[in-house]
C-alpha positions as CSV (number, residue, x, y, z in Angstrom):
1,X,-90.5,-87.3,137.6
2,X,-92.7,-89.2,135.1
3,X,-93.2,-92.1,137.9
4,X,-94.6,-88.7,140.1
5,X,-97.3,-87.9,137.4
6,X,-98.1,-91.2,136.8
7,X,-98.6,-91.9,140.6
8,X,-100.7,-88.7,141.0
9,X,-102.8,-89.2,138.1
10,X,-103.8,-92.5,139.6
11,X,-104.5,-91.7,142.8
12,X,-106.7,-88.9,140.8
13,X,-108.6,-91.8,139.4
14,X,-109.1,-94.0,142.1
15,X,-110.5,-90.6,143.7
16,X,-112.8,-90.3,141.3
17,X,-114.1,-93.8,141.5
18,X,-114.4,-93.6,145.0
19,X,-116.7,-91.1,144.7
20,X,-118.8,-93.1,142.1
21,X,-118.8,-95.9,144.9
22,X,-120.1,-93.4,147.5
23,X,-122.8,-92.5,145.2
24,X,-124.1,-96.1,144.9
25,X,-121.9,-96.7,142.3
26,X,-120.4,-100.2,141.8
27,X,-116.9,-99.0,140.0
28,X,-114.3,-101.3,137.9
29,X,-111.0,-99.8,137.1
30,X,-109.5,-100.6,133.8
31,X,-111.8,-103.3,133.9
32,X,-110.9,-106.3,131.0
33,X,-112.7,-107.1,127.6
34,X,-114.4,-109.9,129.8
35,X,-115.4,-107.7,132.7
36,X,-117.4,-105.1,130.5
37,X,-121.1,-105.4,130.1
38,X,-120.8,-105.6,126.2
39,X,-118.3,-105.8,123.2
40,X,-116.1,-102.8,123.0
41,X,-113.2,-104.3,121.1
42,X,-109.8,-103.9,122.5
43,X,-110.6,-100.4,124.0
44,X,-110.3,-100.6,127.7
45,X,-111.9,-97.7,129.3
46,X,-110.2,-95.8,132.5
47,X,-113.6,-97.6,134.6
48,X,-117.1,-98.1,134.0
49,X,-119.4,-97.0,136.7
50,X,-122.6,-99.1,137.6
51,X,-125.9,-98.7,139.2
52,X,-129.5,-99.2,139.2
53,X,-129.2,-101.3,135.6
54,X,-127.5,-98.3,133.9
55,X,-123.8,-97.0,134.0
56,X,-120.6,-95.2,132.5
57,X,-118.0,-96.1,130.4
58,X,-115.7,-93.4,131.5
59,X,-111.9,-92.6,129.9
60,X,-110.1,-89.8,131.7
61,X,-107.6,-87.7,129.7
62,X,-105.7,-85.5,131.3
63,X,-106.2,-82.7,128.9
64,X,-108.9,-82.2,125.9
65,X,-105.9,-80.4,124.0
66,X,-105.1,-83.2,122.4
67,X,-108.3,-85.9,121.8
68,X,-109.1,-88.1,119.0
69,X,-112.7,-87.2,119.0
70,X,-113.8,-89.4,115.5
71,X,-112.3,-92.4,117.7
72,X,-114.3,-91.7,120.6
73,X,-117.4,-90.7,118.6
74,X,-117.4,-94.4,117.4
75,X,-117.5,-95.8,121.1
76,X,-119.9,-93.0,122.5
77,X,-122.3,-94.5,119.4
78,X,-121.4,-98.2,120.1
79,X,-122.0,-97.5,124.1
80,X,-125.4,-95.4,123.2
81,X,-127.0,-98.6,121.7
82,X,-127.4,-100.2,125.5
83,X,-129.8,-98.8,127.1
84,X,-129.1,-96.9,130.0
85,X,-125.3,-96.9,129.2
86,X,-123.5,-93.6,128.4
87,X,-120.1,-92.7,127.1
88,X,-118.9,-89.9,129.4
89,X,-115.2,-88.2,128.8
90,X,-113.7,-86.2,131.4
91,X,-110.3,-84.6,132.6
92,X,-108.4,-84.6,135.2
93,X,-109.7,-81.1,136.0
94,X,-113.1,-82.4,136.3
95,X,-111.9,-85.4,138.5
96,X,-111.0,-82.2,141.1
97,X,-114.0,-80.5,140.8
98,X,-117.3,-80.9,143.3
99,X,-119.5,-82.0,140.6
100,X,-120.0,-85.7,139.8
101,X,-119.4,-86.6,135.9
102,X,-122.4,-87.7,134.6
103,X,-124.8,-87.7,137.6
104,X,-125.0,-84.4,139.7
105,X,-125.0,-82.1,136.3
106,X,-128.2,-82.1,133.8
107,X,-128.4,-80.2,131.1
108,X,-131.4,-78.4,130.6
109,X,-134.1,-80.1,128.2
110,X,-135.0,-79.3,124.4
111,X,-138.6,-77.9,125.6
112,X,-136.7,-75.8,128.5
113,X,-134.2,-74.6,126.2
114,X,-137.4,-73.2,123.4
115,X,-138.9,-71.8,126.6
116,X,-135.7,-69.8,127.6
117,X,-135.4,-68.6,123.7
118,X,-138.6,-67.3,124.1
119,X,-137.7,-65.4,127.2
120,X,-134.9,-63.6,125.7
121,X,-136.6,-63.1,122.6
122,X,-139.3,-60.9,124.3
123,X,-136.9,-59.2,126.1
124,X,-135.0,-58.4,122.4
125,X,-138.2,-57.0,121.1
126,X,-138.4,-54.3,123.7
127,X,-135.0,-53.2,122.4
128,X,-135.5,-49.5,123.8
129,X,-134.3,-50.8,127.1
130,X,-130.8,-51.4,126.7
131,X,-129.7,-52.9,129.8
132,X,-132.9,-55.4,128.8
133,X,-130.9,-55.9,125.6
134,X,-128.2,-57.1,127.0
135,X,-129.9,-59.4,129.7
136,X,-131.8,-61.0,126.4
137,X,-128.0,-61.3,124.5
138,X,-126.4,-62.9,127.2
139,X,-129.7,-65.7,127.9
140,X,-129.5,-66.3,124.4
141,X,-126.3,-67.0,125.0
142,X,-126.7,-69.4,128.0
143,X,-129.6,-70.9,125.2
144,X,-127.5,-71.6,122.3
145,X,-124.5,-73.2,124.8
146,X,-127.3,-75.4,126.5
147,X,-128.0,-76.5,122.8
148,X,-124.9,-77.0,121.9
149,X,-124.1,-79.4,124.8
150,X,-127.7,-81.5,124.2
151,X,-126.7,-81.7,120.7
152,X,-123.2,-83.3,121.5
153,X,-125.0,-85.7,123.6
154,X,-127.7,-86.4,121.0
155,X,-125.5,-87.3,118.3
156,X,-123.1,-89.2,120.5
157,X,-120.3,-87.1,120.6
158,X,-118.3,-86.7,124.1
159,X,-117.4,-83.4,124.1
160,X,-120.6,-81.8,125.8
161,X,-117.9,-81.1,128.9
162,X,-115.4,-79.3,126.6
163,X,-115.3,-75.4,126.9
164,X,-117.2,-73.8,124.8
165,X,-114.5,-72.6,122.0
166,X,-113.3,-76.3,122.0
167,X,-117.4,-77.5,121.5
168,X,-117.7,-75.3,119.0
169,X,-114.8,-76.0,117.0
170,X,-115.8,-79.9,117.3
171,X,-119.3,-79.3,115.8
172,X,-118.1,-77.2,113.3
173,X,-115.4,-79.3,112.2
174,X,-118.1,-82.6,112.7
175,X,-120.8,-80.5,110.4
176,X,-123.0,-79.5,113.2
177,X,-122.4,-75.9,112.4
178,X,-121.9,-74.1,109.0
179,X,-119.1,-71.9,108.3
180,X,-121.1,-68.8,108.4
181,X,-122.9,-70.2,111.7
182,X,-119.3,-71.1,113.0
183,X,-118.0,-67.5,112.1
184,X,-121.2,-65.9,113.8
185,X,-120.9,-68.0,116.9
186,X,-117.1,-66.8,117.7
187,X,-118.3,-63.2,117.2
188,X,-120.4,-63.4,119.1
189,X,-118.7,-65.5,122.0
190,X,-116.3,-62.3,122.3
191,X,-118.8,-60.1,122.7
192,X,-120.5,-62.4,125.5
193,X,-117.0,-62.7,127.4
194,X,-116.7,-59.1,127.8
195,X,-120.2,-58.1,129.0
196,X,-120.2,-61.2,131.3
197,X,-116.7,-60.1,132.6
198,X,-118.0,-56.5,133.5
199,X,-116.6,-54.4,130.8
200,X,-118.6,-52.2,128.5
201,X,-119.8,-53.6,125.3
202,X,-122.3,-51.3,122.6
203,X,-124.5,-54.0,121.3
204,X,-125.5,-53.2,117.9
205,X,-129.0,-54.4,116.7
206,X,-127.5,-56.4,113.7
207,X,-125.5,-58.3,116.0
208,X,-128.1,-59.3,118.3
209,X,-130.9,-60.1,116.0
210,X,-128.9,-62.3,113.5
211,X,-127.7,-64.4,117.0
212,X,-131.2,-64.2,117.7
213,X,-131.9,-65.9,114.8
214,X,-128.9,-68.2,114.6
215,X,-130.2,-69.5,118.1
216,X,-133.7,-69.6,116.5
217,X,-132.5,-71.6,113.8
218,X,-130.3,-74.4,115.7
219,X,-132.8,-74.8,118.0
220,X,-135.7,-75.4,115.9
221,X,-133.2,-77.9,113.3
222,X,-132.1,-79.8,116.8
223,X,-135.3,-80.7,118.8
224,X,-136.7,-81.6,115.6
225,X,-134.6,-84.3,115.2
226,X,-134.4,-85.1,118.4
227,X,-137.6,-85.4,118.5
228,X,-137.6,-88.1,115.6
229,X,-135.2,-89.6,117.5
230,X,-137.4,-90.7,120.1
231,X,-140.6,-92.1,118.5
232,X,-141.2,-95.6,118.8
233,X,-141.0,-97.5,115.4
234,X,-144.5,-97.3,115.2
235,X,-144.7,-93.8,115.1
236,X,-141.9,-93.5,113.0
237,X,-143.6,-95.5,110.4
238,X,-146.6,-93.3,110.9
239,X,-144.4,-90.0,110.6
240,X,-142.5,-91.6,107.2
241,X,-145.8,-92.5,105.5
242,X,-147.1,-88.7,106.5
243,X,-144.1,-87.1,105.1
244,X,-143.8,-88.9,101.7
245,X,-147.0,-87.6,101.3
246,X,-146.3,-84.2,102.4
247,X,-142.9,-83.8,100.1
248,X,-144.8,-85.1,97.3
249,X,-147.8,-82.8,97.7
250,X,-148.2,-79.6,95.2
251,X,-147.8,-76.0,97.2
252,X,-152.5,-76.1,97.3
253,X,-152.1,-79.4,99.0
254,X,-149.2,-78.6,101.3
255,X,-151.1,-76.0,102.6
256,X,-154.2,-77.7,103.1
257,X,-152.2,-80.6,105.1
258,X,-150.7,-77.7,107.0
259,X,-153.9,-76.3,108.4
260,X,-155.2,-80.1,109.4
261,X,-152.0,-79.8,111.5
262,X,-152.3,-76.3,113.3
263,X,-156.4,-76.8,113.7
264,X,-155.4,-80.4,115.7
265,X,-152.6,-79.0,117.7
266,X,-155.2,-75.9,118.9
267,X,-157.5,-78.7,119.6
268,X,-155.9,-80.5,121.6
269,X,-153.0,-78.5,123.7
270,X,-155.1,-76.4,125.8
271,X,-157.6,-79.0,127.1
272,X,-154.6,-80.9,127.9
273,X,-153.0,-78.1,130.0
274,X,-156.0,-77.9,131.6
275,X,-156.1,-81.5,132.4
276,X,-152.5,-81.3,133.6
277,X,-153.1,-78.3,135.5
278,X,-156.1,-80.3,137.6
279,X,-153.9,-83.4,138.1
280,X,-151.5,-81.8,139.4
281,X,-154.2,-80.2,141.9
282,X,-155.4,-84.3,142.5
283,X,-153.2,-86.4,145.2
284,X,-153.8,-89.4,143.1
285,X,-153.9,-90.7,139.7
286,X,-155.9,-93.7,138.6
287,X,-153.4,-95.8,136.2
288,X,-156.1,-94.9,133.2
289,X,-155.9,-91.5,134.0
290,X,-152.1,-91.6,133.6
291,X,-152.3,-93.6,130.2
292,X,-155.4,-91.0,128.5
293,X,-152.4,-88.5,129.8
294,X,-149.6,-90.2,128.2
295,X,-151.4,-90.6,125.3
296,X,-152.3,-87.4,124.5
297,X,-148.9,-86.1,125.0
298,X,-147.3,-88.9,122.7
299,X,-150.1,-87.4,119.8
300,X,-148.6,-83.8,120.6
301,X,-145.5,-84.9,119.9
302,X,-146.6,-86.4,117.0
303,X,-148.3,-83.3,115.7
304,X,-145.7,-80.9,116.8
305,X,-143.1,-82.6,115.0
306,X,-145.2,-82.7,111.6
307,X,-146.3,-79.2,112.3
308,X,-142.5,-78.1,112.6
309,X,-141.7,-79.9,109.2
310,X,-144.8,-78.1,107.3
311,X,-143.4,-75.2,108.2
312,X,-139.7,-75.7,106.9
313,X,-138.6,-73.3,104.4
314,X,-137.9,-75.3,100.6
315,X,-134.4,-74.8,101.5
316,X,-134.7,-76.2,105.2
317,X,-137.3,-79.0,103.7
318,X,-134.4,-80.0,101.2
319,X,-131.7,-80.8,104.3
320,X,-134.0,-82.1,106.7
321,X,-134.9,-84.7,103.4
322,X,-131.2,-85.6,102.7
323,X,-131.3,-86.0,107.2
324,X,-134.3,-88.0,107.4
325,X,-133.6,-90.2,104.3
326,X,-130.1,-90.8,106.5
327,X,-131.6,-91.3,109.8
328,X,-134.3,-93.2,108.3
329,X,-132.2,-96.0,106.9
330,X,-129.8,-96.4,110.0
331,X,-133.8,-97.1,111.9
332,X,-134.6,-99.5,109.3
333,X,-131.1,-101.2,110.0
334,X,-131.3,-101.4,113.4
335,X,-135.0,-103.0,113.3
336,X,-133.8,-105.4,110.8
337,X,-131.0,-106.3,113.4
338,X,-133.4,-106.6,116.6
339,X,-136.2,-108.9,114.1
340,X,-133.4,-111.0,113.2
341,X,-132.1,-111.3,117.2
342,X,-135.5,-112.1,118.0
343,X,-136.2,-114.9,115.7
344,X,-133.2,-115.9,116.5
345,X,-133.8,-116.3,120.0
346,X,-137.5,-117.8,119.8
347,X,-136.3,-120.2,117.5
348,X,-133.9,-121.3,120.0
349,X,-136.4,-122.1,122.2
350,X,-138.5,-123.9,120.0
351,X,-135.4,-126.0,119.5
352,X,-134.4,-126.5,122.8
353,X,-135.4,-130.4,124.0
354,X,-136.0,-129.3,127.4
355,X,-138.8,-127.0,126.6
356,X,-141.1,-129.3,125.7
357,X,-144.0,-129.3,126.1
358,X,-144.6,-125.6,125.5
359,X,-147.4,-125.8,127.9
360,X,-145.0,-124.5,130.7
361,X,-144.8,-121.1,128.8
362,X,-146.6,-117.9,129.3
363,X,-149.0,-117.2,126.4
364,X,-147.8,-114.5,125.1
365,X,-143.9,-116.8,124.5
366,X,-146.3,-119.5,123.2
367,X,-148.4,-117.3,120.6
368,X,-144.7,-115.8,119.2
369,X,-143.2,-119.5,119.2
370,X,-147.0,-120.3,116.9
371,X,-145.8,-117.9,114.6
372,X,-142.1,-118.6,114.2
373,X,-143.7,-122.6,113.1
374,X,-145.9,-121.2,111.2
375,X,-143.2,-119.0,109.1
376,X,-141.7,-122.8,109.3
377,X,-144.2,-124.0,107.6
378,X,-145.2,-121.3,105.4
379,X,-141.3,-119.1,104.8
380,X,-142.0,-116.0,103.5
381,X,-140.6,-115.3,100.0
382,X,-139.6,-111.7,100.0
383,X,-138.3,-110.5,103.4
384,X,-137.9,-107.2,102.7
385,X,-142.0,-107.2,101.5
386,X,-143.0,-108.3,104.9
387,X,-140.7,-105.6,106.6
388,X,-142.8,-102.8,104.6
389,X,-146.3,-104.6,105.1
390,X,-145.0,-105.0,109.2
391,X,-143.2,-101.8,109.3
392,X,-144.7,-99.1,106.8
């Protein structure tokens, strides 16, 4: 009988991978420590799935009952570091639906998600109407799940498939959720299955306007760090400097800071919409156009983000500190790592005999291999000084 499963859980996987492979997909089953793309350790993943320079390291259970998720949270982070890779967990269940893990689902974005709050929110506010009342509960609802999913995926945790009891109990028990949000979030939940499932339900307006605010409140929290997440280090070291002002500021300066921050984000957004609005009227782009473009919506992000700090309440100023101070040392850390692999590796071709001369490298090589002599020459005596005058 055990032989049976085993067999039928198999075939279950190779099913799966053949429907990578018809996808594009080029698939290795229980591929070897040699055969993966990067260092995993003696974890051997049920196949990785590769294609256009990015892929899935993929381990099947065949129920989430019973998943070490702190074990798998430490290869979801190790696989996040590669670009383009992803950690993707998934059941034997999924294996039968018609979805593809990992390629035919998205999940909404942060932006769509604040747009969809919005949406219910107005619908919430016109709270005579109660069948409008419950429409706006039950797209908060479909909100706050979407942001629970993103958030798994953010922070590297592979549970963004689990049912939504199961994510929630993860995040809580992970520190993603607060008792009291935890408690809320179940309550509600029950009230969500039996409207959705046809059977009456007497919202109160408590009920729905602290979920309201709940969703308000992950939301905001989320895409803000999210959004950190994504500047380059530049910016980041822009952003730090900014915000050690900021937090050191008296409550007259904070304010006048803040209103710097609105006046340039009303500044700036609506021309932009406009411009976005006529290129999407154009058939063509020139390649400046599209860099003034990108441009402009890198300094919005910039600007939202610090305008979404100034406005933290002292309490939510304190925790996204103690975050930031976090997140802001594991960025230092990795940019010390990806310095020291690149001197590393121009320094190996400034060793290498069979380089020489160097006048059979670009420029650009040649002007970094200048520099790496010159530190030769010339070491620099406090490394960690030249990080701060390099970095911010």
């Amino acid at each position: 009988m055990i032989n049976n499963t085993e067999n039928l859980d198999d075939k279950k996987i190779k099913s799966l991978a053949e429907n990578y492979e018809s996808q594009g997909f080029r698939v290795l089953l229980k591929p070897k420590a040699d055969e993966l793309p990067f260092y995993l350790g003696n974890y051997q993943p049920a196949m990785i799935a590769i294609k256009d320079g990015s892929g899935l390291v993929i381990e099947v259970k065949t129920s989430l009952s019973r998943v070490s998720v702190d074990r798998l949270q430490t290869l979801a982070e190790e696989v996040s570091k590669h670009r383009g890779w992803r950690f993707l967990l998934v059941t034997l269940e999924d294996i039968e639906a018609k979805s593809l893990p990992g390629t035919s689902e998205q999940l909404p974005s942060w932006q769509d998600l604040a747009d969809r709050f919005h949406a219910a929110h107005r619908l919430i506010e016109n709270d005579e109407i109660e069948q409008a009342f419950k429409a706006a509960f039950l797209l908060l609802w479909s909100t706050f799940e979407g942001a629970l999913r993103k958030r798994a995926v953010d922070v590297s945790i592979p549970i963004e498939r689990f049912p939504v009891i199961g994510l929630l109990r993860h995040l809580y028990s992970l520190g993603e959720l607060s008792i009291s949000q935890f408690d809320l979030a179940q309550a509600c939940f029950e009230v969500r299955n039996r409207l959705a499932h046809g059977y009456i339900e007497n919202l109160t307006l408590p009920v729905v306007h602290n979920f309201d605010n709940l969703v308000r409140e992950l939301l905001a929290e989320w895409k803000l760090k999210h959004d950190i997440s994504q500047l380059s280090s530049e910016d980041l070291a822009a952003f730090r400097a900014w915000f050690r002002e900021f937090d050191a500021a008296s409550l007259d300066k904070r304010e006048e800071l803040r209103r710097e921050l609105i006046n340039q984000k009303c500044n700036v957004i609506a021309p932009l919409e406009a411009l976005e609005l006529m290129i999407d009227l154009m058939n063509e782009r020139s390649e400046k156009k599209i860099k003034k473009d990108l441009n402009n919506k890198q300094f919005i992000t910039r600007t939202n983000i610090k305008c979404d700090v100034s406005l933290l309440s002292p309490e939510d100023l304190a925790a996204f500190r103690t975050w930031f101070t976090e997140f802001d040392a594991a960025a230092w850390d990795k940019q010390i790592e990806k310095d020291v692999a690149q001197q590393e590796t121009l320094s190996s071709i400034t060793d290498s005999p069979t380089l020489e001369p160097l006048t059979d490298l670009d420029s650009w090589t040649q002007s970094l291999i200048g520099v790496i002599q010159l530190e030769e020459e010339n070491p620099t005596e406090n490394y960690v000084d030249y990080l701060e005058e390099k970095y911010g």
